[in-house]
C-alpha positions as CSV (number, residue, x, y, z in Angstrom):
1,X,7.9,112.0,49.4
2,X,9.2,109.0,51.3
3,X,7.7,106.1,49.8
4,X,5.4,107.2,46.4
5,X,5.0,103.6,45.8
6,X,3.1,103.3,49.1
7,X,1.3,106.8,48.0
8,X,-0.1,105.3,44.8
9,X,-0.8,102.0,46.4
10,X,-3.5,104.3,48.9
11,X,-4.9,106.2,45.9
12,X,-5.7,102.6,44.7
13,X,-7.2,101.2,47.9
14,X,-9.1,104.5,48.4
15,X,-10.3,103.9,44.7
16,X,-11.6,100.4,45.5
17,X,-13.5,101.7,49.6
18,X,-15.6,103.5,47.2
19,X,-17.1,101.4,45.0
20,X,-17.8,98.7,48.1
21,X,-21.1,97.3,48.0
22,X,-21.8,97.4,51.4
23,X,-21.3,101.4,50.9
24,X,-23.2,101.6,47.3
25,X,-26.1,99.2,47.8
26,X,-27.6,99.7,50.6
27,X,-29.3,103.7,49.7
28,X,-31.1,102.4,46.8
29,X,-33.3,99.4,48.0
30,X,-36.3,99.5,47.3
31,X,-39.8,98.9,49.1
32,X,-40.9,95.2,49.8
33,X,-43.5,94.2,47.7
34,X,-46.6,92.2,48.4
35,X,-45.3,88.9,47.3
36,X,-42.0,87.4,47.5
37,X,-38.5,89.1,47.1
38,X,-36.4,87.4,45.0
39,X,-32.4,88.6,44.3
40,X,-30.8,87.6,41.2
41,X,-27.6,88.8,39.9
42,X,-24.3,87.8,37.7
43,X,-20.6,89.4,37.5
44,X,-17.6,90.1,39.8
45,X,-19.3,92.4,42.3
46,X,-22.8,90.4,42.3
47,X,-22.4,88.1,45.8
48,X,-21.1,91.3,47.5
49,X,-23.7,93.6,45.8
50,X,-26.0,90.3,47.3
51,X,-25.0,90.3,50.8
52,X,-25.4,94.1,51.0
53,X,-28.9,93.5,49.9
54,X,-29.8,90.6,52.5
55,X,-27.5,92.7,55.1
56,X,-30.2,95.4,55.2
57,X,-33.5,93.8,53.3
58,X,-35.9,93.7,56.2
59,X,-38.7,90.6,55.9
60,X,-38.2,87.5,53.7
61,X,-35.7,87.1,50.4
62,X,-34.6,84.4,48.4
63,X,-32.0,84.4,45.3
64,X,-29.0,82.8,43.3
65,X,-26.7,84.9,42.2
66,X,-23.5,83.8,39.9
67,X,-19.8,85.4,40.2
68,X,-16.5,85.0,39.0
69,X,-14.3,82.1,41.1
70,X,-12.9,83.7,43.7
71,X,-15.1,86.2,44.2
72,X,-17.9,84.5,46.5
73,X,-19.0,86.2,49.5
74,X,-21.5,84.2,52.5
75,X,-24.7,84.4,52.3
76,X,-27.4,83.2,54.7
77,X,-30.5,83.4,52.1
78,X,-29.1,84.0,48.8
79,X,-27.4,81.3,46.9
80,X,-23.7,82.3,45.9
81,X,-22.4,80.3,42.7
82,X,-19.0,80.4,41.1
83,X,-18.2,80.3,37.3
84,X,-15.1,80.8,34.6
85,X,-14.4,84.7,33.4
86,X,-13.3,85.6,31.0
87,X,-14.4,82.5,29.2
88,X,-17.4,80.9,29.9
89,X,-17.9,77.5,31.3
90,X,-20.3,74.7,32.5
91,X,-21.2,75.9,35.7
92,X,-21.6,79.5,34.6
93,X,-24.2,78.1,32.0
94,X,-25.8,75.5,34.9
95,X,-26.4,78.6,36.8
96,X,-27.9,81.0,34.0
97,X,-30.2,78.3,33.6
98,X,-31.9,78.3,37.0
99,X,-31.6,81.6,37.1
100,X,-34.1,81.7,34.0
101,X,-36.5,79.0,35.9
102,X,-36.4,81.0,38.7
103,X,-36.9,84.4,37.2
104,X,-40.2,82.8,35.5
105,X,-41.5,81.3,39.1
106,X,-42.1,85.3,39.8
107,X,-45.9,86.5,39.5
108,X,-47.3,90.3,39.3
109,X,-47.1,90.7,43.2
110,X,-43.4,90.1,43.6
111,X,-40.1,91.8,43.3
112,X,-37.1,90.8,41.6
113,X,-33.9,92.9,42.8
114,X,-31.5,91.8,40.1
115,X,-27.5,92.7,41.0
116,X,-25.8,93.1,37.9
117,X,-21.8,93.7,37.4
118,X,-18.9,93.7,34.7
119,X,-18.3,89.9,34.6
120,X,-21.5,88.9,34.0
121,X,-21.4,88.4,30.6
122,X,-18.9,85.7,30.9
123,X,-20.5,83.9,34.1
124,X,-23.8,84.3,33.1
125,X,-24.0,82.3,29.8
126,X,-27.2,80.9,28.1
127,X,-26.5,80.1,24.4
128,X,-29.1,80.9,22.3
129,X,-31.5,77.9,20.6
130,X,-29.0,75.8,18.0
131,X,-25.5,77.3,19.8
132,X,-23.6,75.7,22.0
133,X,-21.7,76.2,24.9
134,X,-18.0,75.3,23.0
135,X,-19.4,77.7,20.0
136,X,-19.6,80.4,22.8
137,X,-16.3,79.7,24.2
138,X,-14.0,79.8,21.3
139,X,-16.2,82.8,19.9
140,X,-15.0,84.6,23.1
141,X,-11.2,83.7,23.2
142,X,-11.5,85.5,19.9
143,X,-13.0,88.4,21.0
144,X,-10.4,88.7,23.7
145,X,-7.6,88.5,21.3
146,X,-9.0,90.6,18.7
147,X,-8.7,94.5,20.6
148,X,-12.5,94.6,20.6
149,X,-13.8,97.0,23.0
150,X,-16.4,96.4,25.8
151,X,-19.0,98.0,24.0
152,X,-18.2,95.9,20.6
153,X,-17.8,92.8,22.7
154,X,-20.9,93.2,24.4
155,X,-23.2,93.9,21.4
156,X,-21.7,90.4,19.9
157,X,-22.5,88.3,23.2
158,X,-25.8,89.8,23.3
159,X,-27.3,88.4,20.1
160,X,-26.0,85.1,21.2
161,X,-27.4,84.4,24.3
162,X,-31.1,83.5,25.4
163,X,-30.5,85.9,28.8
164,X,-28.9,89.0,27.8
165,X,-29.9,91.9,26.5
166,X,-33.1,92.6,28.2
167,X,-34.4,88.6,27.8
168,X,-33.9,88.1,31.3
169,X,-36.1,90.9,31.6
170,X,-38.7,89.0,29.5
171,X,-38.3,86.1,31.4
172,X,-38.8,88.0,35.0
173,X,-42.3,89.6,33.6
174,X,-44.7,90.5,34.9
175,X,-43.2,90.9,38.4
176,X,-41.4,94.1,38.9
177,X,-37.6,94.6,38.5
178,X,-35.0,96.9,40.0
179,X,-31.5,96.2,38.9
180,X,-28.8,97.4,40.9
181,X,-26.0,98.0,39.0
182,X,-22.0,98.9,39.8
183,X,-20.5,100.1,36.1
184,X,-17.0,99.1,34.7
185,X,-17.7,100.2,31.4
186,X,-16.9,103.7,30.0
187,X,-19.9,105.9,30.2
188,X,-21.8,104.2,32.5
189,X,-23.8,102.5,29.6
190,X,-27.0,100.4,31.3
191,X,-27.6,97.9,27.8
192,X,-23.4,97.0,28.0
193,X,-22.7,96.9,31.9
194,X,-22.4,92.7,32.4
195,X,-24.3,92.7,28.7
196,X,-27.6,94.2,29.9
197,X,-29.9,91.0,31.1
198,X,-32.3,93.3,32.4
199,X,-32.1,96.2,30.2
200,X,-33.3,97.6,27.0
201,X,-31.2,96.5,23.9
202,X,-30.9,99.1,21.2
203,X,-28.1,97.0,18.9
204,X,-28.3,94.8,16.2
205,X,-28.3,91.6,15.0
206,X,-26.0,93.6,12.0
207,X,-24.0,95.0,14.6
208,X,-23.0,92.0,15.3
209,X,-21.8,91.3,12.0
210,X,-19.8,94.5,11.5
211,X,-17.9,93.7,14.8
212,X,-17.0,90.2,13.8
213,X,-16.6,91.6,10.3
214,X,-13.9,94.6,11.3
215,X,-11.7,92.2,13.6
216,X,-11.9,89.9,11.1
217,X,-12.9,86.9,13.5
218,X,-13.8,83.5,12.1
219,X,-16.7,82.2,14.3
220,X,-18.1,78.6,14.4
221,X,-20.3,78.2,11.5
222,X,-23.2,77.8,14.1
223,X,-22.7,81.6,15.4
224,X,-21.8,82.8,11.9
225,X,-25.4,81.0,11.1
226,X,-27.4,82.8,14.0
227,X,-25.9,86.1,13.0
228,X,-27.3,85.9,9.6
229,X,-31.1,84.5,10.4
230,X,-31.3,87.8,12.7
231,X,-35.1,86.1,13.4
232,X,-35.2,87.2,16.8
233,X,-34.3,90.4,18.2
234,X,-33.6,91.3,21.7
235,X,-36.3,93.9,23.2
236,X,-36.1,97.3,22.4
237,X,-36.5,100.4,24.0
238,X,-39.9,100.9,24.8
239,X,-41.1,97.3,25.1
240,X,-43.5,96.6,27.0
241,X,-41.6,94.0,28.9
242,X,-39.9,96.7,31.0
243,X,-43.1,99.2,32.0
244,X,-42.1,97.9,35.2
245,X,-38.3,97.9,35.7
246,X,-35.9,100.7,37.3
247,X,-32.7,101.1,37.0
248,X,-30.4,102.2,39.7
249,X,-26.3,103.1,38.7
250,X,-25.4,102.2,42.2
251,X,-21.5,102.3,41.3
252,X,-19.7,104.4,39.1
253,X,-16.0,104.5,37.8
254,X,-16.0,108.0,38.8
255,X,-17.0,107.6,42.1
256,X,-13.8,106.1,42.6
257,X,-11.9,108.3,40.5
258,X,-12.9,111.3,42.6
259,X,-12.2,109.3,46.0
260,X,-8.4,108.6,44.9
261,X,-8.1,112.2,43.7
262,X,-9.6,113.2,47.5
263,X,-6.6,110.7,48.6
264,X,-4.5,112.9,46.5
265,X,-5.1,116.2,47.8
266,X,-5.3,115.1,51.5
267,X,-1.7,114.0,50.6
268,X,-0.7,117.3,49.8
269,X,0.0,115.9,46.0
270,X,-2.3,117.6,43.1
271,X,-4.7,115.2,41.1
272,X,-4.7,116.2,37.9
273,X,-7.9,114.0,36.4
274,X,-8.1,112.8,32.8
275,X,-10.9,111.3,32.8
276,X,-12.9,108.1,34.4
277,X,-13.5,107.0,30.7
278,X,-10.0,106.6,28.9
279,X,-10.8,103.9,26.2
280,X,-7.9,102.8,23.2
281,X,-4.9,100.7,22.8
282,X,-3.5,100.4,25.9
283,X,0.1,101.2,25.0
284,X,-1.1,104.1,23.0
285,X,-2.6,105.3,25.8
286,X,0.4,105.0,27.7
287,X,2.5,107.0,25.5
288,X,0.1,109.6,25.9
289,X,0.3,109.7,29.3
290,X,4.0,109.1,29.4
291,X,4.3,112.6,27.4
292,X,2.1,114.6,29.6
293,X,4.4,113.6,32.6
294,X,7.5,115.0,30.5
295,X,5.6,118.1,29.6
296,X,4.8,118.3,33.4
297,X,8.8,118.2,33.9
298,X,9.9,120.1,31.2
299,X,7.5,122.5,31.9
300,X,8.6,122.9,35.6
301,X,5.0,122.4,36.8
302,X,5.2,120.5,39.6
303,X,8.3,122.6,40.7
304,X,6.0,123.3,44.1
305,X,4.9,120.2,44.8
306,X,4.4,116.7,43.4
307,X,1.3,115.9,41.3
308,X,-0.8,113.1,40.3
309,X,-1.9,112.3,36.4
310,X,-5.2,109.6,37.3
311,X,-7.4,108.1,34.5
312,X,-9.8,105.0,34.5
313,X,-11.6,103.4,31.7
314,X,-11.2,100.1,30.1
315,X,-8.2,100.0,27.3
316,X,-7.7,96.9,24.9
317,X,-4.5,94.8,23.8
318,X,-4.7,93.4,20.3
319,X,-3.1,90.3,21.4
320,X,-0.5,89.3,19.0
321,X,2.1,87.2,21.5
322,X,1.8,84.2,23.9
323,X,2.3,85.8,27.5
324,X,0.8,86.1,30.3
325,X,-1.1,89.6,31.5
326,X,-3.4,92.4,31.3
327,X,-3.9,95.8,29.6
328,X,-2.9,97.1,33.5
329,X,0.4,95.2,33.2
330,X,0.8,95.9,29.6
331,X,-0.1,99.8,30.5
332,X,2.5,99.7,33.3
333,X,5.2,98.3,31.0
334,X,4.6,100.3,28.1
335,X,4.9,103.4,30.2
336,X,8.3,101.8,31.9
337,X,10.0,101.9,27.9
338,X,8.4,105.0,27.6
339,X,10.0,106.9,30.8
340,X,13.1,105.5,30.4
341,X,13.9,105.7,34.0
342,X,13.4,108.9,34.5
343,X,13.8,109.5,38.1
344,X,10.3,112.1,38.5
345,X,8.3,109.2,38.0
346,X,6.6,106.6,39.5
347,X,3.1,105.0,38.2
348,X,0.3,102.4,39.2
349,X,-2.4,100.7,37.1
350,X,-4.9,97.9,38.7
351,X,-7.9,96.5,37.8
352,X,-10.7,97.5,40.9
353,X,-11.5,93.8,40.5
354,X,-8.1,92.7,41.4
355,X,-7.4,91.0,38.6
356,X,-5.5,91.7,35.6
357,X,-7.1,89.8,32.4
358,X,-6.5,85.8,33.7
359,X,-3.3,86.4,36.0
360,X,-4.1,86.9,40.2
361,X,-2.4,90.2,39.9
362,X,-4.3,93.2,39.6
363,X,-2.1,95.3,37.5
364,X,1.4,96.4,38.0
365,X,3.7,99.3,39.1
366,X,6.7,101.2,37.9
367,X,9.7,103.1,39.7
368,X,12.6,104.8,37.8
369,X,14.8,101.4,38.3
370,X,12.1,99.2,36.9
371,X,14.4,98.9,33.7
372,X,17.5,98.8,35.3
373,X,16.5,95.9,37.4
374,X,15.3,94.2,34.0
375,X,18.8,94.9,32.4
376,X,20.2,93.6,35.5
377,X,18.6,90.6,35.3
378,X,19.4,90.4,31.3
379,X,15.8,90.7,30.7
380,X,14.8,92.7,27.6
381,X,11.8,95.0,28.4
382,X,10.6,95.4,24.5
383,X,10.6,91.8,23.9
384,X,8.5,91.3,27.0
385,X,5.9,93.7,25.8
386,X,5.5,92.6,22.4
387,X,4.7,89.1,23.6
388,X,2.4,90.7,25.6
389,X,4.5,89.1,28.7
390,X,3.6,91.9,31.2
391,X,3.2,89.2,34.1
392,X,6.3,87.3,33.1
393,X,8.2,90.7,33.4
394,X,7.0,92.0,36.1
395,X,7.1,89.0,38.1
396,X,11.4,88.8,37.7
397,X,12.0,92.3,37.9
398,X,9.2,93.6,40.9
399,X,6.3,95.2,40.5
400,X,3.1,93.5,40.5
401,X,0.2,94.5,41.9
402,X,-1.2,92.0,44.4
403,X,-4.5,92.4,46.0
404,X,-6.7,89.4,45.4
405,X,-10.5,90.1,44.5
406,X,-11.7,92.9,45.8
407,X,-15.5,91.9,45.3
408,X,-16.2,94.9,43.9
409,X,-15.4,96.0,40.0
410,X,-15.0,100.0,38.4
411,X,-12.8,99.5,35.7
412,X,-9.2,100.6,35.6
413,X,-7.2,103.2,38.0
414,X,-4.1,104.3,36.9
415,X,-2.0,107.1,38.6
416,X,1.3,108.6,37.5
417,X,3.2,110.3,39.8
418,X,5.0,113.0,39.5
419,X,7.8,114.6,41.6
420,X,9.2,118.0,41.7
């Protein structure tokens, strides 16, 4: 193979085509109703997902939708608004509140097509009655830190907010909804993709508690507070409030996962898939990836021909350091210390988003010199990764992956090649 960085670089782009809006949204509109047509919508994907909507909604349409900065896409009738992910700020709450006023204009006669990504639990904030927006903030720096997963995460930021799980929904009643959704979240979950604002809730206010409880976070005494009144739960399956919804998985992680295999074969390299649904500490996942190339090796398996090991799924860091980075950059370098340079073996791991945790790079990639470069430079690999310095390495030594947003969001691709 002449240049597998360029190989695993397609398998990543062909990853991303897939999970394009304009591709995904456009089969499942529905009918236009009697009365108005209003879009709504929150997370990274949400202003593309919108302008694939007004791109091929025939008659009149209206809406505010609410992504991540960067991420905005024009709009002639929808109203694109940008806000702070991971952590939530001003203008993310600003918008969730007209959002709210606006979902409650709606009447029985009218049509709310709500646009819903990963991201939007972060840019679609609403505190709940007695929190605030600073209690919120610092509640979610901790999550981030802690290794929470998306699931955990999501059943906290649910039972603090006055627009997710399935309120937004109660809000938008009577008129009828259909959410569009584009999944970044192992399993396909409905209630956890973007924190469910139009979906049925089935966790707990004691939920909650367990997940602050096992991470051992130490809220603001306001959250703590709300937690433990538990006076108001979110709807339920079987509420009445959504005898009039549809949901619509209009993007799937494994959608994309299949696409870069296709990529693969068309390549004449053979996609081995593990899954579209890999969850765990990222460098443990790594390692176990890391092994099944050696095996691969060892085992003279790809002696005919190169292969292709490609996962996706979300992964966590438990934070303990002060760099920079992502679980994609953290993945790549943990699997850099891992192959030691062994010359078989190159690897990729992005974000679809095209972004890696807060940095602007989407995740990283190795080669068999990625160490020796770092020795070179006098740059100690081990020390990078337990300060969770993955940008700060891979930006001296080569290797970040640079794509800016992509618009779109289907969780993680990573692909390690292997050569014969």
């Amino acid at each position: 193979m002449d240049n597998p960085q360029e190989f695993l670089r397609s398998l990543f782009n062909a990853a991303v085509a897939a999970a394009d809006p304009m591709l995904c949204i456009p089969p499942h509109l529905p009918q236009p109703p009697k009365g108005r047509t209003v879009v709504i919508g929150a997370g990274k994907a949400s202003a593309a997902m919108a302008r694939a909507v007004e791109t091929n909604w025939q008659g009149p349409l209206s809406g505010l939708v609410v992504t991540r900065y960067g991420f905005a896409v024009p709009c002639e009738r929808i109203e694109i608004i940008e806000a702070a992910h991971p952590v939530p700020d001003a203008a993310g709450r600003a918008a969730a509140g007209r959002i709210v006023e606006l979902a409650k204009s709606l009447g029985p006669d009218d049509l709310c097509i709500a646009v819903i990504s990963g991201g939007a639990s972060a840019v679609l904030t609403y505190p709940a009655d007695g929190l605030t927006l600073e209690d919120k903030q610092q509640l979610n720096r901790a999550l981030l830190r802690s290794g929470a997963n998306i699931v955990e995460m999501n059943c906290v930021r649910k039972h603090l907010s006055a627009i997710k799980g399935g309120r937004l929904a109660q809000a938008i009643a009577p008129a009828r909804i259909v959410t569009l959704l584009i999944s970044d979240v192992p399993g396909d979950i409905p209630g956890v993709i973007g924190s469910g604002p139009t979906v049925a809730d089935d966790t707990t206010f004691a939920e909650a508690r367990a997940v602050i409880e096992k991470y051992g976070i130490e809220p603001p005494r306001a959250i703590m507070d709300h937690l433990l009144k538990a006076e108001n739960e979110t709807p339920k399956t079987g509420d009445p409030v959504f005898a009039n919804t549809s949901l619509i998985m209009a993007g799937r992680p494994k959608a994309s996962l299949d696409a870069a295999a296709a990529a693969a074969l068309a390549a004449g390299v053979r996609p081995i898939v593990l899954g579209d649904a890999i969850e765990g500490e990222t460098r443990d996942v790594a390692r176990q990836h890391a092994q099944m190339a050696r095996k691969i090796i060892e085992s003279g398996e790809a002696g005919d021909g190169p292969c292709v090991l490609l996962s996706g799924g979300e992964t966590t860091v438990s934070i303990k350091g002060q760099g920079r980075g992502g679980p994609n950059g953290e993945y790549a370098l943990a699997m850099a210390l891992e192959m030691q340079g062994e010359k078989k073996v190159f690897a990729l791991s992005g974000d679809t988003d095209g972004i890696d945790g807060s940095e602007g790079n989407a995740g990283a990639m190795i080669d068999p010199d990625t160490l020796t470069r770092a020795h070179a430079a006098g740059l100690d690999a081990m020390a990078y990764l337990q300060d969770n310095d993955s940008y700060g390495f891979f930006e001296k030594v080569g290797g970040l992956l640079m794509t800016g947003p992509t618009c779109t969001n289907v969780n993680d691709l990573r692909a390690v090649l292997v050569l014969p």
